[in-house]
C-alpha positions as CSV (number, residue, x, y, z in Angstrom):
1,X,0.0,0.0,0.0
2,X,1.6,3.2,-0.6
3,X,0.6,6.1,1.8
4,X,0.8,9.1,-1.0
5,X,-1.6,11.0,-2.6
6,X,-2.2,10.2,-6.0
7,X,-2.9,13.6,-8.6
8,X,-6.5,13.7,-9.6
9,X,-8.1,12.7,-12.6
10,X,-11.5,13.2,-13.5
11,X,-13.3,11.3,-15.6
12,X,-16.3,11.0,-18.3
13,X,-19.7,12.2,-16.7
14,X,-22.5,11.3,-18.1
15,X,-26.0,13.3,-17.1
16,X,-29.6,12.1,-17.6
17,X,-32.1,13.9,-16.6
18,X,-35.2,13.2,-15.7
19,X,-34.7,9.2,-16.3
20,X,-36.2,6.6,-14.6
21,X,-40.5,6.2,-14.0
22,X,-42.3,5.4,-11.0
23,X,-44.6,2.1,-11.2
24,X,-47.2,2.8,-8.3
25,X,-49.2,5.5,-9.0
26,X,-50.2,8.0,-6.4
27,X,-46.4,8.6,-5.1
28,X,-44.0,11.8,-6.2
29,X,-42.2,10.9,-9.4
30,X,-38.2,11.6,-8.8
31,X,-37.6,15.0,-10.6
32,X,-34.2,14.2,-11.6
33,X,-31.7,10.5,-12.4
34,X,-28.1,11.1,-13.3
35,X,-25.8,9.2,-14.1
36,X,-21.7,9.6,-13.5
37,X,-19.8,6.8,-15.4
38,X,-16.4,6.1,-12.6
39,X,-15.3,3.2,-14.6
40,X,-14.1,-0.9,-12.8
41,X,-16.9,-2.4,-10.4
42,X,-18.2,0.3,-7.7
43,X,-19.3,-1.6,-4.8
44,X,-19.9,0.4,-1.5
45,X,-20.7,3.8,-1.4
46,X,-21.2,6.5,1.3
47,X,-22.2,10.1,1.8
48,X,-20.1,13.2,3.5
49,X,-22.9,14.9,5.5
50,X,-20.8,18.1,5.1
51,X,-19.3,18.5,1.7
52,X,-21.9,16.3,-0.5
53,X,-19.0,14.5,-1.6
54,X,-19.5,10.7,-2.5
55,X,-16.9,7.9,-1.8
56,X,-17.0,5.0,-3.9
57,X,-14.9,1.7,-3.1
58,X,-14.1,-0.4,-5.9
59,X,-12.6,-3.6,-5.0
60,X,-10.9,-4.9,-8.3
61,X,-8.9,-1.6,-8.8
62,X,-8.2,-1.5,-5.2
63,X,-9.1,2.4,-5.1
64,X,-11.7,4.8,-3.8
65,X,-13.8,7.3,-5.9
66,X,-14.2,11.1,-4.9
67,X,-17.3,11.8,-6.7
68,X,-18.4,15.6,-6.7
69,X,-22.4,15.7,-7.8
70,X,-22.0,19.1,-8.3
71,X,-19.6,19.0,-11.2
72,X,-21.0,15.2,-12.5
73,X,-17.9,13.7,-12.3
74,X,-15.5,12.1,-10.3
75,X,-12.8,14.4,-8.7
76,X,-10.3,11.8,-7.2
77,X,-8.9,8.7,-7.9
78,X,-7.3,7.5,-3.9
79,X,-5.8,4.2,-4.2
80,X,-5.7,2.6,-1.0
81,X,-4.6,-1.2,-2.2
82,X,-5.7,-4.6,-1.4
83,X,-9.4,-4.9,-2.3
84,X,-11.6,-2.3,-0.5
85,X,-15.0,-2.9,0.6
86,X,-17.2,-0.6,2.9
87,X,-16.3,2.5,3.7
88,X,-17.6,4.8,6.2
89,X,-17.4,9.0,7.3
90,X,-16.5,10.2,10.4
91,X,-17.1,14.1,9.5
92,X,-16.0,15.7,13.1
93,X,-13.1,13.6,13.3
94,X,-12.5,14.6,9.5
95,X,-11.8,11.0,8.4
96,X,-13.0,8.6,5.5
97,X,-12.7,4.4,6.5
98,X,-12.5,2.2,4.2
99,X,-12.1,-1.7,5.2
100,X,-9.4,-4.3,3.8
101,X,-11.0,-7.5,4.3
102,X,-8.3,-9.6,2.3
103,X,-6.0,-8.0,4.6
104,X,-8.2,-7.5,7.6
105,X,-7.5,-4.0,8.3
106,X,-9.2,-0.6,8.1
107,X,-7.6,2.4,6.1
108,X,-8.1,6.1,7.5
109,X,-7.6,8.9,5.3
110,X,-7.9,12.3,5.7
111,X,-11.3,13.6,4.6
112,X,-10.0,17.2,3.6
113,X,-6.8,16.2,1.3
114,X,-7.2,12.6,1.4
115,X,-3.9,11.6,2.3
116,X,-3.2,8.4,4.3
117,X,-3.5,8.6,8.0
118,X,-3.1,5.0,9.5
119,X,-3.7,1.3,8.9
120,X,-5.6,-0.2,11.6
121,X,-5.9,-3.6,12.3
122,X,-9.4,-4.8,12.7
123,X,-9.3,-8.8,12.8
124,X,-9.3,-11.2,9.5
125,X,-12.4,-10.3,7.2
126,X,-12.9,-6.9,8.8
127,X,-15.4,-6.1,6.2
128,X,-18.9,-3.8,7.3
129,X,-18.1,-0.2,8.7
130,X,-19.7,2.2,11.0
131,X,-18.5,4.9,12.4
132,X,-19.9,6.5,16.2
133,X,-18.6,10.6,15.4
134,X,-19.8,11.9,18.7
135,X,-17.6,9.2,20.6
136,X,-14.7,8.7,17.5
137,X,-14.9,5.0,17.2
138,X,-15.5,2.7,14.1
139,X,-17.2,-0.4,14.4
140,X,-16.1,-3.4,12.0
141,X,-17.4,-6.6,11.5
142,X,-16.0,-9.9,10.0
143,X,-17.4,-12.1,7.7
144,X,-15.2,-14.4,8.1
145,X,-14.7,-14.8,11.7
146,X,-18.0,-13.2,12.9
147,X,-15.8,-10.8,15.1
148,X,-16.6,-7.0,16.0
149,X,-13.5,-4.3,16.0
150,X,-13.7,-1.5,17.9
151,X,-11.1,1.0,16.6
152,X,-10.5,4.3,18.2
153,X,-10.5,6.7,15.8
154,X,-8.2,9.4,17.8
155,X,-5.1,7.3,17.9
156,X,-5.9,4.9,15.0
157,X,-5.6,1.5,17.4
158,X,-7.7,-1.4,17.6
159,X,-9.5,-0.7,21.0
160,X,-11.2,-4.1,21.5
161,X,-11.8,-7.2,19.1
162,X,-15.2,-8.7,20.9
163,X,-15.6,-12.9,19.4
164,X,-19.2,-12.6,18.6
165,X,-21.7,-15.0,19.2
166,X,-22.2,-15.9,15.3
167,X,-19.9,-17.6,12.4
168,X,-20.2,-14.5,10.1
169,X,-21.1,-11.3,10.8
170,X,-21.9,-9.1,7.3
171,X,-23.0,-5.6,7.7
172,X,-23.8,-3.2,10.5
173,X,-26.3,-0.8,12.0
174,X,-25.1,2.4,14.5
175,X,-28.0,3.1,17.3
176,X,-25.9,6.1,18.9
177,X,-28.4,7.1,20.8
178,X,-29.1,4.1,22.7
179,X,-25.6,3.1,22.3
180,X,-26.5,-0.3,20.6
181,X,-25.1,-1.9,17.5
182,X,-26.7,-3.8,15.1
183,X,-25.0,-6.3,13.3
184,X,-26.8,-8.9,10.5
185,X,-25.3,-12.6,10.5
186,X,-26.2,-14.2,7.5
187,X,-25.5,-17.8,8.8
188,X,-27.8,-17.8,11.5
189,X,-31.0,-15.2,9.9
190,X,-30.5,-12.9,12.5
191,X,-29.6,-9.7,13.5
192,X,-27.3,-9.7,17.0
193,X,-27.4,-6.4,19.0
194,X,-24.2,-5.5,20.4
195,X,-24.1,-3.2,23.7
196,X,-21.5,-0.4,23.3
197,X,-21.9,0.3,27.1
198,X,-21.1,-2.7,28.7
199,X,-19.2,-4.0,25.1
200,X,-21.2,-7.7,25.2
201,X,-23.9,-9.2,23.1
202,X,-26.5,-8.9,24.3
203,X,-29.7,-10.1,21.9
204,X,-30.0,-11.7,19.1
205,X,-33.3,-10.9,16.5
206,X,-34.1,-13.9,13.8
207,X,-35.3,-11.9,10.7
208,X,-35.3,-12.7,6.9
209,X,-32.9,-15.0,5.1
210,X,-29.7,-13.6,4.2
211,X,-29.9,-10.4,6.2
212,X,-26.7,-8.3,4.9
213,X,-27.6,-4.2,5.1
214,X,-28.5,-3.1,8.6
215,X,-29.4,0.7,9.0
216,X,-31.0,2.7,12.0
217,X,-33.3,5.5,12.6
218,X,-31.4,7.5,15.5
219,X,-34.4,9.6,16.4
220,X,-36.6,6.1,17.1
221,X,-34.2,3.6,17.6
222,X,-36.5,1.6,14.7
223,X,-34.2,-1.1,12.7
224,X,-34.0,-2.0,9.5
225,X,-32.6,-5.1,7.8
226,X,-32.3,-5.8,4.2
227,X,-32.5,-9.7,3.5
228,X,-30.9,-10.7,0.7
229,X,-32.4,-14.0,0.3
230,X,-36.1,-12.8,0.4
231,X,-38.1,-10.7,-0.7
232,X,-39.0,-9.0,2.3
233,X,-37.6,-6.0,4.3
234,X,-37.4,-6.2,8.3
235,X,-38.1,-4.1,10.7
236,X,-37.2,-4.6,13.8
237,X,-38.4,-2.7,17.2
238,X,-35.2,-0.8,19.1
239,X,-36.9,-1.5,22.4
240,X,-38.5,-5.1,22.3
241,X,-35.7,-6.2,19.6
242,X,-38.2,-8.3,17.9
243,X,-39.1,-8.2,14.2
244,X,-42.1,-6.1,14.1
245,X,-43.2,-5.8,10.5
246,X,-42.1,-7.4,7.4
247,X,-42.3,-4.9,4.3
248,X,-42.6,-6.9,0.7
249,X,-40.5,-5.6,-2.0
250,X,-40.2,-6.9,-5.5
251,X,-37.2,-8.8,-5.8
252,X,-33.8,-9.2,-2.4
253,X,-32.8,-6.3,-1.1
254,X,-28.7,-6.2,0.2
255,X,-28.4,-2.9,0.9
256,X,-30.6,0.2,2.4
257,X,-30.3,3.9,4.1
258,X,-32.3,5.8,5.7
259,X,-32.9,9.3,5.8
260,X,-33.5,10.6,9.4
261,X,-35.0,13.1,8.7
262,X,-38.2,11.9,7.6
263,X,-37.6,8.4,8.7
264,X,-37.5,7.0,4.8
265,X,-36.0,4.3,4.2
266,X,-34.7,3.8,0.5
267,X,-33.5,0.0,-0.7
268,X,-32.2,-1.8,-3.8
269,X,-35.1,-4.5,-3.5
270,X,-37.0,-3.0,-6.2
271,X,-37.1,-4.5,-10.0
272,X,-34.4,-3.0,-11.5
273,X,-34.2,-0.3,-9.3
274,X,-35.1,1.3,-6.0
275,X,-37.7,1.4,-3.2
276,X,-38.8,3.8,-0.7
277,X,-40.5,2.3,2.6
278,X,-42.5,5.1,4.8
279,X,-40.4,4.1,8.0
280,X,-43.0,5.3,10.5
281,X,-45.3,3.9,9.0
282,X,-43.8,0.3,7.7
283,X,-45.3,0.5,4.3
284,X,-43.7,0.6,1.0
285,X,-44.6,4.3,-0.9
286,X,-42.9,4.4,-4.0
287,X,-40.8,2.5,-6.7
288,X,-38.5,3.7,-9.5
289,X,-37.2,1.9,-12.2
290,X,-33.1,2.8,-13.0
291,X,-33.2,-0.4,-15.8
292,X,-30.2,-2.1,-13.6
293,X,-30.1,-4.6,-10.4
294,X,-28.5,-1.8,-8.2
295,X,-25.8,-2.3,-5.4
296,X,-25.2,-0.2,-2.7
297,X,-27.3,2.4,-1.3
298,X,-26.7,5.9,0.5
299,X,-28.6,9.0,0.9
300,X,-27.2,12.7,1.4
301,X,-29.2,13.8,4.5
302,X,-28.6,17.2,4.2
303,X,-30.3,17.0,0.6
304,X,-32.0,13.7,0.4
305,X,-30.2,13.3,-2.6
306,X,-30.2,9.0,-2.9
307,X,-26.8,7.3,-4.2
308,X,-27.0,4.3,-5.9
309,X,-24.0,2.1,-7.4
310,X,-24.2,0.1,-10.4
311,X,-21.8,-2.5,-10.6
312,X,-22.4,-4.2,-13.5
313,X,-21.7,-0.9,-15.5
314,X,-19.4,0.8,-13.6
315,X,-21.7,3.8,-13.1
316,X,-23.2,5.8,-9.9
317,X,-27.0,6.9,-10.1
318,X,-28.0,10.2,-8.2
319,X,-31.6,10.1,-7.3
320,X,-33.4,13.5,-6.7
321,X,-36.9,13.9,-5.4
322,X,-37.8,10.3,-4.8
């Protein structure tokens, strides 16, 4: 891995607008579909809550995508090495994660010039980030070893490696508010809550097959689990930690984010494109078509803006207004 920073190069945007049509009537259409062409296989993807900027891993190429949605285009090429799969913001600590599961570490870079500021250990298969910014720890799970790291995030250590009571261990939820993690296990069909507090296991939630994307609305401590071997949603109750409501959705959803603002939950279970489930109320509200099976999900919470990666074509979509 070598820590310097590479010179920029953009590459070819590509903008569509107005693209993509909603298939239940009576919901908003989205206003506005772009597309920004970054080239290789993006896989994970995730939002800074303060500069808009997108991060894009792409584990073939070994590099992460700066992707401005102002300019269209992709305003950094960072390789990091190995084969980087989630990634993860910590916007007070002014750091961007980015998990090595090959290697089983976690990379830290700086969020401002994107420079290299540590290697962290994090146990083998370190591979599902999140990050706690009002405490500065990162939370990474193994799917390999079912493990949880916690790193701190101040002097770029491995805190605490916690066995966990699973196999595998493959994404992972942040309840900072509660100070609970969520973390899905797709060998067992369950979701195991992790107490930050006391730093045990504490429960453990059966939900759909193949749960993989875990996300959390902070203000109601509600959970939400995309199963990637059904084609159902979970939701899961903060305070019972039970499954409380099964949402149908056209085809497996993997991946998910939520919006806190308005408690919305958007998800790649829809055909060919993406879903929005009312959170408070548990019911789906809208579908829109993109054409593509998408991969990973984020949404910009400051504009609701939804980020969706497309694998297959080496693309990002930019959802507005959905």
């Amino acid at each position: 891995m070598r820590g310097r920073r590479l010179p920029r190069r953009t590459l070819f945007a590509l903008v569509t607008a107005g693209a993509g049509a909603l298939v239940r009537p009576g919901v908003a259409r989205a206003a506005t579909v772009r597309s920004i062409d970054v080239g290789g296989a993006p896989d994970a993807v995730a939002v800074h809550p303060h500069t808009g900027l997108g991060y894009v891993t792409d584990a073939q190429a070994g590099t992460v995508s700066a992707v401005d949605p102002r300019s269209v285009s992709v305003a950094e090429v960072i390789h990091v090495g190995g084969a980087p799969g989630d990634v993860a913001i910590d916007p007070r600590a002014g750091r961007i994660y980015v998990a090595n599961p090959p290697a089983g570490t976690v990379v830290a870079l700086d969020a401002r010039t994107h420079d290299l500021v540590s290697v962290i250990g994090a146990g083998t298969g370190a591979s599902a980030l999140a990050v706690d910014r009002d405490a500065n720890r990162v939370y990474a799970v193994s799917g390999a070893t079912g493990t949880l790291a916690v790193l701190d995030g101040a002097s770029c250590t491995l805190a605490a490696l916690v066995p966990g009571p699973k196999p595998a261990l493959t994404g992972i939820g942040l309840d900072p508010v509660r100070a609970l993690a969520y973390c899905a296990s797709t060998a067992t069909d369950s979701v195991e809550v992790f107490s930050i507090g006391t730093a045990e296991f504490v429960a453990s939630v059966p939900v759909g097959r193949n749960p993989t994307g875990v996300a959390v609305h902070h203000a109601s401590g509600t959970v939400y689990v995309a199963n990637s071997g059904i084609h159902h949603m979970s939701i899961v109750d903060g305070e019972t930690h039970a499954e409380r409501k099964t949402v149908l959705l056209r085809s497996e959803s993997s991946a998910l984010a939520v919006h806190q603002g308005t408690n919305t939950v958007y998800t790649n279970g829809g055909q060919n494109g993406l879903t929005r489930v009312d959170g408070a109320t548990g019911t789906l509200s809208g579908e829109l078509s993109l054409g593509v099976n998408p991969g990973d999900v984020a949404v910009d919470q400051r504009t609701r803006t939804v980020w969706v990666t497309d694998p297959l074509h080496g693309r990002i979509f930019l959802v507005r207004d959905f």
